[in-house]
C-alpha positions in Angstrom: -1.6 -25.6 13.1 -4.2 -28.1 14.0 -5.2 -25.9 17.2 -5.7 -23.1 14.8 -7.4 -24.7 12.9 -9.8 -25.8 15.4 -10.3 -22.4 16.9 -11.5 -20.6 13.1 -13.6 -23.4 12.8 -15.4 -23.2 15.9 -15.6 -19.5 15.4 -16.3 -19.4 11.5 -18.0 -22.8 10.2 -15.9 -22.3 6.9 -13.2 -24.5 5.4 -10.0 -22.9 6.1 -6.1 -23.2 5.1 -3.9 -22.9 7.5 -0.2 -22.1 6.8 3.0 -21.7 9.2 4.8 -18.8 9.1 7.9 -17.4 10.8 8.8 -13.3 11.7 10.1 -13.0 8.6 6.9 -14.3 6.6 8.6 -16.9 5.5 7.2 -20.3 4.9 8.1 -22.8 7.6 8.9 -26.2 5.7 7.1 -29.4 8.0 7.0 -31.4 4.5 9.4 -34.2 6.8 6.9 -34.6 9.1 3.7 -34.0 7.2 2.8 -34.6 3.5 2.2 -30.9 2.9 3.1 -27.4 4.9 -0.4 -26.2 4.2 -3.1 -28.1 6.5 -6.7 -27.7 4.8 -9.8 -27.9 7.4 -13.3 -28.3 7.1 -16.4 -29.5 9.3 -18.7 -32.2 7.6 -20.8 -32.7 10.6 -20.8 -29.6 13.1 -20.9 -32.4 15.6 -18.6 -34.2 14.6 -14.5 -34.0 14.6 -12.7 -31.6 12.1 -11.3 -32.9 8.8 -7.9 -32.6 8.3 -6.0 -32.5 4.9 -2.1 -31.7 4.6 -2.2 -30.7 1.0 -4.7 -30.1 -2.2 -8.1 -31.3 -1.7 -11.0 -31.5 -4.4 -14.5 -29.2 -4.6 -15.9 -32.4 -4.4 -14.6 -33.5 -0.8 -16.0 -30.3 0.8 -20.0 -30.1 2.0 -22.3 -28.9 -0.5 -23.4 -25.8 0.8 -19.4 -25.0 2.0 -19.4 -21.6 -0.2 -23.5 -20.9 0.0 -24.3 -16.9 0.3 -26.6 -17.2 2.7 -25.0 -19.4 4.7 -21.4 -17.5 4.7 -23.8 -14.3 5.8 -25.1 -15.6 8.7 -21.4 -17.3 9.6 -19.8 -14.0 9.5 -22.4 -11.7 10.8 -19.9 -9.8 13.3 -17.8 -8.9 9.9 -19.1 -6.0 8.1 -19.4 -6.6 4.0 -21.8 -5.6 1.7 -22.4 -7.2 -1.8 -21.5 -5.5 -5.0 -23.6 -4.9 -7.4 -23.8 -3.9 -11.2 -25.1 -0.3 -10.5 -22.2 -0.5 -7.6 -19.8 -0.7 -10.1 -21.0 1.7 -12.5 -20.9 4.5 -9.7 -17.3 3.6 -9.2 -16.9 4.1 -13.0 -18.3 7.2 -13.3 -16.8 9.0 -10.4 -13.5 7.4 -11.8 -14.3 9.2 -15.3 -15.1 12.7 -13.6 -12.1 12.1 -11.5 -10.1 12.0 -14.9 -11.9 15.1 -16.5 -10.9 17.0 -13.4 -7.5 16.3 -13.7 -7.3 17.1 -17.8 -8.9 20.5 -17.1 -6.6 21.6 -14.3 -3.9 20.8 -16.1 -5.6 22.6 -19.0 -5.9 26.0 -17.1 -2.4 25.8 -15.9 -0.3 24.8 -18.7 -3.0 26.3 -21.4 -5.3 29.0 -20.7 -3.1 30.8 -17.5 -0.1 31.1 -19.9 -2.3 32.5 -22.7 -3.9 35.3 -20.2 -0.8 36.3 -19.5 0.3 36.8 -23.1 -2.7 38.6 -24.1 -2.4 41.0 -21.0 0.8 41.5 -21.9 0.1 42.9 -25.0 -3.0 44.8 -23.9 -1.8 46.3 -20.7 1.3 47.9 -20.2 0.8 47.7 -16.6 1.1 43.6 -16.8 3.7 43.9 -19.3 6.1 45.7 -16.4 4.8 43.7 -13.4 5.9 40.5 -15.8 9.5 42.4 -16.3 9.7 43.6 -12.9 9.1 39.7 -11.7 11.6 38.3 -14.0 14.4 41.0 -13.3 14.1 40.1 -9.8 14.5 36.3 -10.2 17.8 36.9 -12.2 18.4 39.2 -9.3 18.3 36.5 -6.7 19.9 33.8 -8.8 22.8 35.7 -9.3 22.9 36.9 -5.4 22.8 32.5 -4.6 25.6 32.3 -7.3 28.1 34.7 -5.5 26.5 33.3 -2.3 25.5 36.5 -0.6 21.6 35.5 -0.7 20.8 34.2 2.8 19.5 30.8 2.3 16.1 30.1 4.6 15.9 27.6 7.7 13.6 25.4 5.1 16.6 25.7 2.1 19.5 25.0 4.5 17.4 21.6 5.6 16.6 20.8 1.9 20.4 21.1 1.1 21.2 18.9 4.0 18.8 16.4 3.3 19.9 16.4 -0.7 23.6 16.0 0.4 23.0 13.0 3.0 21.0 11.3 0.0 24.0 11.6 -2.9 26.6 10.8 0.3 23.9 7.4 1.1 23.9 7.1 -2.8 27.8 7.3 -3.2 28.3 4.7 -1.1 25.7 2.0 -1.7 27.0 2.7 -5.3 30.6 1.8 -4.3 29.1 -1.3 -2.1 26.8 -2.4 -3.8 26.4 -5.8 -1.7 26.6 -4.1 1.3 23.2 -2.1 0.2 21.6 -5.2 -0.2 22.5 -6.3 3.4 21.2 -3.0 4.6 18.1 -3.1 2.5 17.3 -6.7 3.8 18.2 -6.2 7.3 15.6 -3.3 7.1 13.0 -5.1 5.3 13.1 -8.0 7.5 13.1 -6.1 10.7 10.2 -4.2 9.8 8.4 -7.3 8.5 9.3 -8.8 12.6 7.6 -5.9 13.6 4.4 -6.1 11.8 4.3 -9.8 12.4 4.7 -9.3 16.0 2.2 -6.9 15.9 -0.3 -8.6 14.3 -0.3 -11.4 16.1 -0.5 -9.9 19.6 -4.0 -8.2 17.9 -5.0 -12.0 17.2 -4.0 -12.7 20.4 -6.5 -10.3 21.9 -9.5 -11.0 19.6 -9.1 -15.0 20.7 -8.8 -13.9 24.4 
């Protein structure tokens, strides 16, 4: 932790915290060795040796200028960033708002004013009227051909079905073993967590190297 430290010093002149963590993201406990698992780092004097602090420390205790703007922009000039601003924020607002209104008049046209077209053709055009019948007769039709199973279920309906019944034959049994869902789910959860742990770190790895 103290080598880690070292190196994100030496890199970025920032105070850091630096925490231990195995593939599982869990915390790994040194409190018998050290007064605290979290080691705090800063640099008082660039030429001098690192601070270390297992534990809290004060604002106080850090240099002056530790959190200065223009200082951490010129530390991490090979990160980009930019600075948000009031009218920043109010763009984000506004699109947000429009992005709402959007949504209120689809829904509008589709549950409101497409039904209400459809009505009023109805009753003005015979035509409609027939082609709204017509449609109708012909979905009874085909329910009552899937009832009596003569309607020949698509390669996209036969996966559907499949997939529904592994989910209730999955959801049958994690409901009679209960427990043993919880193993599953955890087994999962940390084996993906491994996986994205391990992954991450081999992508440190190659930014240090």
């Amino acid at each position: 932790m103290e080598a880690e430290a070292r190196f994100w010093l030496a890199r970025y002149n920032v105070p850091v915290m630096v925490s231990a963590f195995d593939d599982k993201e869990s915390l790994v406990q040194i409190d018998l060795v050290k007064p605290s698992s979290h080691l705090m780092a800063f640099n008082k004097d660039k030429h001098a040796a690192p601070i270390f602090c297992w534990g809290e420390i004060k604002n106080a205790e850090l240099p002056d200028d530790a959190l200065d703007r223009s200082k951490l922009t010129k530390i991490y000039y090979d990160i980009g960033f930019r600075i948000w601003k009031n009218e920043d924020r109010n763009r984000v607002q506004k699109e947000q708002r429009q992005m709402v209104i959007t949504a209120w008049v689809i829904l509008s046209v589709w549950l409101v004013v497409i039904p209400l077209v459809v009505i009023i053709l109805g009753e003005t055009s015979v035509w409609v009227a027939r082609m709204v019948l017509i449609y109708s007769l012909w979905k009874v039709f085909v329910q009552i051909l899937k009832l009596t199973g003569r309607w020949k279920k698509s390669k996209r309906e036969e996966e559907q079905e499949r997939e529904e019944s592994e989910k209730n034959h999955h959801h049958y049994h994690c409901k009679k073993n209960p427990e043993g869902f919880l193993r599953l789910k955890t087994d999962n959860f940390e084996k993906e967590t491994r996986e994205r742990v391990h992954k991450e770190a081999q992508e440190l790895k190659k930014k240090q190297a």
